[in-house]
C-alpha positions in Angstrom: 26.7 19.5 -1.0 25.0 22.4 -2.0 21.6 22.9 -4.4 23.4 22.8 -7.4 25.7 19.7 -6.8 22.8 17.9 -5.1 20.6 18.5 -8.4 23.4 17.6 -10.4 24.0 14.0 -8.8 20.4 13.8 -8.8 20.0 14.7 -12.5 22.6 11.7 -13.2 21.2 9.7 -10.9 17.6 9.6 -12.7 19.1 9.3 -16.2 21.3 6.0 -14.8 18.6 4.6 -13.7 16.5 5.1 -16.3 13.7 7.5 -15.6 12.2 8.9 -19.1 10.1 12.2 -17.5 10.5 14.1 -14.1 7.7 16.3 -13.0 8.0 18.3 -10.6 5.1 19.1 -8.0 5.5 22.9 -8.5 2.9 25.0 -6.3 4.8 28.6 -7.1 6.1 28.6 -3.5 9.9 29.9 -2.6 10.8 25.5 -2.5 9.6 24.3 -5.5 10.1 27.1 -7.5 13.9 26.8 -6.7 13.8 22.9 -7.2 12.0 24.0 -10.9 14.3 26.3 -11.5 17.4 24.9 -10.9 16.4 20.9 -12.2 15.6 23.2 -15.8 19.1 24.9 -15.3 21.4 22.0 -14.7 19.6 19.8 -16.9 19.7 22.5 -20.1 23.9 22.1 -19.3 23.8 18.7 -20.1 24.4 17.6 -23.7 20.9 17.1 -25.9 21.4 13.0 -25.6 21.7 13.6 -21.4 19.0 15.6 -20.7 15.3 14.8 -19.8 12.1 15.5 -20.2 10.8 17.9 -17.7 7.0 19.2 -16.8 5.0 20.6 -13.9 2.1 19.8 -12.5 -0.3 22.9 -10.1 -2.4 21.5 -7.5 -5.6 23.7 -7.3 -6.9 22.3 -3.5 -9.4 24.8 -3.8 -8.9 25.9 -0.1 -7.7 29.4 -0.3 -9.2 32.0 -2.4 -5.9 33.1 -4.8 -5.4 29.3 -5.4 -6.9 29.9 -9.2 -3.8 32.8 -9.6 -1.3 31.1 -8.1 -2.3 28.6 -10.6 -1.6 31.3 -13.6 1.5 32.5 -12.0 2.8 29.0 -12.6 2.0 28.2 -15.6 3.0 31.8 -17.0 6.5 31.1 -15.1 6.2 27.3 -16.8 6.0 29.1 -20.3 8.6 31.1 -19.7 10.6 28.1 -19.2 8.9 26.4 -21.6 7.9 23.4 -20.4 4.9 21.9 -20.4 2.5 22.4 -17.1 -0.9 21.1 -16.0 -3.2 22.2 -13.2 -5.4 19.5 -11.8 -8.4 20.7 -9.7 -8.8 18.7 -6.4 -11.9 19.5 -3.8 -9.6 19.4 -0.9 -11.5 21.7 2.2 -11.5 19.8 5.0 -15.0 18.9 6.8 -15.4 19.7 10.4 -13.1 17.3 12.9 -11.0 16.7 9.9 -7.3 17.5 9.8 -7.1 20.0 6.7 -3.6 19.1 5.9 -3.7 15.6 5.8 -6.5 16.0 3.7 -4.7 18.3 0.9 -1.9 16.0 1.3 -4.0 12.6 0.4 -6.0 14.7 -2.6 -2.7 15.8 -3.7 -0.5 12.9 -4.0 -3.4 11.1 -5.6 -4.3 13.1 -8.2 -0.3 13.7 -8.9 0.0 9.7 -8.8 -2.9 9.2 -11.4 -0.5 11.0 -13.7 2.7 9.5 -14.0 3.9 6.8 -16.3 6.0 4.0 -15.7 9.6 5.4 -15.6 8.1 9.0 -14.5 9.9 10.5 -11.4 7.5 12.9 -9.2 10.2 15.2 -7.7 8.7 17.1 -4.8 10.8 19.8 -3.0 10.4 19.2 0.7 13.9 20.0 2.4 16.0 19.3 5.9 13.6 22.0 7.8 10.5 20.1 6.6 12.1 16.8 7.7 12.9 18.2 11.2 9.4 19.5 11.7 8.1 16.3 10.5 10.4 14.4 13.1 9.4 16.5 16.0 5.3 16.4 14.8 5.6 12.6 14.6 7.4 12.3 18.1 5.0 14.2 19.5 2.7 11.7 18.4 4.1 9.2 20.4 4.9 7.5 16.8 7.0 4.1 16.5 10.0 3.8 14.1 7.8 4.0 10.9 7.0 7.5 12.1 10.0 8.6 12.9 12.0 8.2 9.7 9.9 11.1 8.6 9.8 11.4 4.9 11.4 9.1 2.9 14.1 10.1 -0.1 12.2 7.9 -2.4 9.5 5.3 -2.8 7.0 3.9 -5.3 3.9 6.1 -6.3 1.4 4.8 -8.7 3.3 3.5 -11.8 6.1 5.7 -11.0 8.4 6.8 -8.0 8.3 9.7 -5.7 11.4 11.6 -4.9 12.8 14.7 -2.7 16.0 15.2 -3.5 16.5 18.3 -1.3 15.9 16.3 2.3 19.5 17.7 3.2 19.1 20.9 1.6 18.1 24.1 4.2 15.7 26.2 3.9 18.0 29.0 4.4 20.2 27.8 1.6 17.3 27.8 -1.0 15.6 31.2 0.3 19.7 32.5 -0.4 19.6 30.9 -3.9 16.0 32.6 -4.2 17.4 35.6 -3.6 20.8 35.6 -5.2 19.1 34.9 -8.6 16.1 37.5 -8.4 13.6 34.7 -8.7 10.0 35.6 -7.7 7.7 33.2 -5.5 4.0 32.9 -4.4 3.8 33.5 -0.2 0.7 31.5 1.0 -1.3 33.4 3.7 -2.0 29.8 5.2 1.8 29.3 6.1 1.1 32.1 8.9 -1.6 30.4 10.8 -0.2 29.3 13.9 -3.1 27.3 14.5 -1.5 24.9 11.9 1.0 22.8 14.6 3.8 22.6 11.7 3.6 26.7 11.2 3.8 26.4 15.3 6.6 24.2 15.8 8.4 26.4 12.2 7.6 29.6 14.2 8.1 29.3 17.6 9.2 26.0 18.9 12.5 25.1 16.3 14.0 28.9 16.6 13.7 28.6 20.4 16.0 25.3 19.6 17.8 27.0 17.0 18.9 29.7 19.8 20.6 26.8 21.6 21.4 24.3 19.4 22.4 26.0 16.0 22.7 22.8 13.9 18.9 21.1 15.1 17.4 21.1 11.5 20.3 19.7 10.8 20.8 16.8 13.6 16.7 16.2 13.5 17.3 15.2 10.1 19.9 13.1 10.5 18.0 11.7 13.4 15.3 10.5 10.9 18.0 9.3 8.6 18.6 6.8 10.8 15.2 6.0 11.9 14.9 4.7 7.9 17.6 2.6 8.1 16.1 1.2 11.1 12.5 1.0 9.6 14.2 -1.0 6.7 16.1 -3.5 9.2 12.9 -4.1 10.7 11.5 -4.9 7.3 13.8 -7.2 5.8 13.1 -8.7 9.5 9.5 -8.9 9.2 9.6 -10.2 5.9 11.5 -13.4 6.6 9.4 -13.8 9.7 6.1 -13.8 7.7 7.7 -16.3 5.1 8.0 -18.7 7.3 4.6 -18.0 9.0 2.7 -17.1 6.2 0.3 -19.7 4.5 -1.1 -19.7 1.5 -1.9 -15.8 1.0 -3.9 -14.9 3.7 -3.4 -16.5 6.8 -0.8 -16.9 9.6 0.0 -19.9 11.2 0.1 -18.8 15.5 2.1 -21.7 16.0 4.8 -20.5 13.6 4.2 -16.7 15.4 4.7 -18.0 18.8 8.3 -19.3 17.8 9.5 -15.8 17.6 10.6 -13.5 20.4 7.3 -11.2 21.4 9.0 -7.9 20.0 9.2 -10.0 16.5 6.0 -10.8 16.3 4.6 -7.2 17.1 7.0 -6.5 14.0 5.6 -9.3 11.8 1.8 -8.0 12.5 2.4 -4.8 11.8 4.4 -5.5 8.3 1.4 -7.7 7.8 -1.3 -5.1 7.9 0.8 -2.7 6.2 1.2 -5.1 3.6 -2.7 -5.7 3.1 -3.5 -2.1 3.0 -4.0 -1.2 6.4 -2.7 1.3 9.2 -0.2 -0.1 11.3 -1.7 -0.9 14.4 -0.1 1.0 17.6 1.1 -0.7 20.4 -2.3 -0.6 22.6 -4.2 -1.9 19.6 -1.8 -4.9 19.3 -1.8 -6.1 22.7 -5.7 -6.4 22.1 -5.2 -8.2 19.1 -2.9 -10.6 21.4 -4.7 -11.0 24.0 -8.5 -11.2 22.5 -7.4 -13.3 19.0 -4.6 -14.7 18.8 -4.0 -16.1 22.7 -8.0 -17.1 22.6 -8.9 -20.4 23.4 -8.4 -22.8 20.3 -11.7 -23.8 19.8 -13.3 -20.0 20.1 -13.7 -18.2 17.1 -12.9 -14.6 17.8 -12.7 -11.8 15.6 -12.0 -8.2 16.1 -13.0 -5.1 14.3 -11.1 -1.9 13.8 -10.8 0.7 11.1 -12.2 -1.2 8.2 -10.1 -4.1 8.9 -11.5 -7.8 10.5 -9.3 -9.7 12.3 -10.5 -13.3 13.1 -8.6 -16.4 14.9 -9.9 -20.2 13.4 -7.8 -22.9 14.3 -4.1 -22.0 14.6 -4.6 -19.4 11.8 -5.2 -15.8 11.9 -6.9 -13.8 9.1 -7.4 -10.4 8.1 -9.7 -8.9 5.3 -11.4 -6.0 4.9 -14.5 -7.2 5.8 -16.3 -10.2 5.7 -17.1 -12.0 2.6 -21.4 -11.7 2.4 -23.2 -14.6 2.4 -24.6 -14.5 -1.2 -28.3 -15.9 -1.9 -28.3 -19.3 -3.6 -26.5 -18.9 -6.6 -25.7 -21.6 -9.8 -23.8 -21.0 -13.0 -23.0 -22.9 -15.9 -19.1 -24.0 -16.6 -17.4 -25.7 -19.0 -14.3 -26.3 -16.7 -11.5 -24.9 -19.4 -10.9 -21.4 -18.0 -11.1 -19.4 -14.7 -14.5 -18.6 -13.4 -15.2 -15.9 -11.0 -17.8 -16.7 -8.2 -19.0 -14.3 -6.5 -17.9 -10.0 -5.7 -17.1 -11.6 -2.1 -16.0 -14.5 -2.5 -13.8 -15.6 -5.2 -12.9 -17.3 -8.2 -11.3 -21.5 -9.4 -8.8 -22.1 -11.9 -7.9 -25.3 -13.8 -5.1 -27.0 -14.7 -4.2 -30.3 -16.0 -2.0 -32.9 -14.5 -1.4 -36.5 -14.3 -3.1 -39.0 -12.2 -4.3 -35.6 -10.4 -7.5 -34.4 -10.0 -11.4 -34.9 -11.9 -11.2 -37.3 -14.9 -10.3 -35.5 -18.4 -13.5 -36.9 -19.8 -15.3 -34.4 -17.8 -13.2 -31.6 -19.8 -16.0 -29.2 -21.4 -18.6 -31.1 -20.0 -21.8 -28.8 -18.7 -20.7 -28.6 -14.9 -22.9 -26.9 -12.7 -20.8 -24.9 -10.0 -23.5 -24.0 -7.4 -23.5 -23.3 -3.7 -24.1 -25.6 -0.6 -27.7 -26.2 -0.1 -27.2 -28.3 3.0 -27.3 -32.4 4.1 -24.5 -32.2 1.2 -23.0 -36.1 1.6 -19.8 -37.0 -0.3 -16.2 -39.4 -0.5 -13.0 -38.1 -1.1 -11.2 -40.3 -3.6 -8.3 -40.3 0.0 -11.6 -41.8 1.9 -12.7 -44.7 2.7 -16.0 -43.8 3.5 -19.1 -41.0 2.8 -18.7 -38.2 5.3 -21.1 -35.2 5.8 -19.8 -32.4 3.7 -20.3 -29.9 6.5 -17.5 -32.3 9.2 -15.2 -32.1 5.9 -15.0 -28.4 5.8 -14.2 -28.6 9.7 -11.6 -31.7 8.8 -10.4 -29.6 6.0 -9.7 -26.7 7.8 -12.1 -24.2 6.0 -13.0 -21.6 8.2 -17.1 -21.1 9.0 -17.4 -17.6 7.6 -16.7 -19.6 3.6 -18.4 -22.7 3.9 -21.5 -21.5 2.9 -20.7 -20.2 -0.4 -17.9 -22.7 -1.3 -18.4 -23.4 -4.7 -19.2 -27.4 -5.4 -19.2 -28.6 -9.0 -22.0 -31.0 -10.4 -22.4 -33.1 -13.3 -25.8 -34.4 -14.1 -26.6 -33.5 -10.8 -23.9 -35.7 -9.0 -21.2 -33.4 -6.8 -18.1 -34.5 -8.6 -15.5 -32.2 -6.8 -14.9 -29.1 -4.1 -12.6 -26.8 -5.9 -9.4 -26.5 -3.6 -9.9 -29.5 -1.4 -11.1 -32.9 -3.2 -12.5 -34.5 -6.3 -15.2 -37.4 -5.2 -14.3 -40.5 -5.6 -15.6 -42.3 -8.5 -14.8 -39.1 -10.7 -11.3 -38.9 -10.2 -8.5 -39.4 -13.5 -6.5 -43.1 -13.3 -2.9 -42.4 -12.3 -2.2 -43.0 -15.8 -4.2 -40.0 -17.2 -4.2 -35.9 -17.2 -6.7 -34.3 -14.9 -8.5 -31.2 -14.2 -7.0 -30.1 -11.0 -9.5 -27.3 -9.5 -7.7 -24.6 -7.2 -9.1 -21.6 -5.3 -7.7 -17.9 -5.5 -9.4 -15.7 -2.6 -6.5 -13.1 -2.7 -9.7 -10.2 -4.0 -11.7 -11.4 -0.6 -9.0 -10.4 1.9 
């Protein structure tokens, strides 16, 4: 399809779906001011109840020195189509060692994300040339699947979604619809610099492939077509793996892991960090993690640390947090028991609920409980024991791993321990089987 048919089905697409706003990343550049200009055509077509609410948004990365014009230009050519446009400043000059478009790129799409609303639709106006440069820069790379499905059409960015609806549009087809209207554009200096390994691979390298192979924007971007579908195979894959290795909501049982072929679990891992926030780690980096956590020697407790992100191996379970939860000073607070209380910035926080036969005896309900941390010697009974057991071989019995057990919130009553949230109740201070109860759980999701 061409730009007009592709905006079209675009156009019908958002409205279907329901999106209330799109705003359009517009820098003045040849791309985006045909992606502006066209969207505002098409959409001025459709009848008053069909159309949407369009706006633009400048970038000011304050990296070259016209940025502040090209920020007038676009808003004068904004009000000429009279809709409404916003510049946002961003400090964006890259430090020494750092990779200056990267750094414009995470400064942009974060100050563009701050500003859409649920239902907005960031339309950006990268095309098939920008997807086959990003192909080749990515295999270059060495990158894995993730990497090479290039740019994706759409996905989620801060309350709204992101989308390039030009991915199999050429460059040569928008600089001829550029032309064939007489529209006028900004040319950034910076798009010269061959220094810049995209304006290498745009200058030099794809031509030379051109010269040979016509169609190779084309077949580079279909190549990465089909890298997403793969990426999203290998998704829905990793995602039923993890459910069934996946406890609670921040550990992995090995055992589980080891049931699945190696290539699987290299899959699973790598969902897994990308899930929590993390880079994916490559394949060097995971056959450390194998080999120093998770194949380690049951009773070790190893842990591995790499960009920002802790890996540790207790048991047969396998963690990952940002960092380490800090051991806090001795700490007590006052509780009533009826509502959630937060511990500790590193550690967590216990909810309550009631059920029967279950947990501490209602009597204790908005009673002054003391929720305090272990001062050590701690001696207690389960209500399931039959005996008094050191509290510290009942964190081991219970599973809780060494780097919690200090600051594991115990709750008191008139200076008896009654119960540790998320594992028992003591016995003496437990509800009959014929009454409600304050069950106590533990929610350590913030920690991780």
């Amino acid at each position: 399809m061409n730009i007009k048919d592709t905006l079209s089905a675009f156009l019908q697409k958002a409205k279907s779906a329901g999106c209330e706003r799109l705003v359009i990343a517009y820098s003045g550049g040849l791309d985006s001011h045909v992606l502006l200009a066209q969207l505002i055509e098409i959409n001025a077509k459709n009848p008053p109840v069909d159309q949407l609410p369009i706006s633009a948004i400048y970038i000011n990365h304050n990296i070259q020195p016209a940025s502040t014009d090209w920020g007038d230009h676009c808003q004068s050519i904004c009000e000429t189509f009279s809709i409404s446009f916003e510049v946002i400043n961003v400090q964006a000059l890259a430090s020494k060692g750092e990779n200056q478009e990267q750094k414009a790129r995470e400064h942009r799409y974060r100050a563009l994300a701050a500003k859409l609303e649920s239902n907005h639709w960031l339309i950006t106006a990268q095309h098939q040339n920008d997807q086959a440069e990003t192909l080749l820069l990515q295999l270059l790379r060495g990158s894995g699947v993730d990497g090479l499905a290039a740019m994706p059409a759409q996905r989620v960015l801060g309350r709204g979604q992101h989308h390039r609806p030009l991915l199999n549009i050429s460059q040569q087809e928008i600089q001829e619809y550029a032309l064939n209207n007489h529209l006028s554009w900004i040319e950034d200096p910076s798009n010269q610099d061959e220094q810049n390994r995209r304006n290498y691979l745009r200058a030099r390298i794809i031509p030379a492939l051109q010269s040979l192979w016509p169609e190779t924007t084309k077949q580079l971007s279909r190549s990465a077509s089909w890298m997403a579908e793969t990426q999203q195979l290998m998704t829905d894959i990793a995602q039923t793996d993890l459910d069934l290795c996946l406890e609670g909501e921040e550990k992995i049982n090995i055992l589980e892991l080891n049931k699945l072929k190696f290539s699987r679990q290299k899959n699973l891992l790598r969902y897994w960090f990308h899930q929590r926030g993390f880079n994916r780690p490559g394949e060097d980096k995971l056959n450390i993690i194998f080999e120093q956590v998770i194949n380690s020697a049951t009773d070790s407790n190893p842990e591995l640390n790499w960009q920002g992100c802790l890996i540790r191996r207790y048991q047969q379970y396998l963690y990952l947090y940002r960092d380490l939860p800090k051991k806090q000073k001795s700490w007590q607070v006052e509780w009533d028991g009826l509502s959630s209380l937060t511990i500790a910035k590193h550690w967590g926080s216990i909810s309550v609920a009631e059920e029967l036969g279950k947990g501490l005896s209602l009597k204790y309900k908005g009673a002054d409980l003391q929720v305090q941390s272990r001062k050590g010697g701690e001696i207690c009974q389960p209500v399931e024991r039959d005996h008094q057991r050191a509290l510290k071989k009942l964190f081991h019995e219970y599973s809780v791993p060494p780097w919690y057990r200090d600051d594991w919130p115990l709750i008191y009553c008139d200076q008896q321990l009654v119960a540790v949230p998320g594992l028992f109740v003591c016995k003496g201070y437990e509800a009959s089987p014929d009454e409600k109860g304050l069950v106590f759980s533990v929610d350590q999701t913030n920690v991780c």
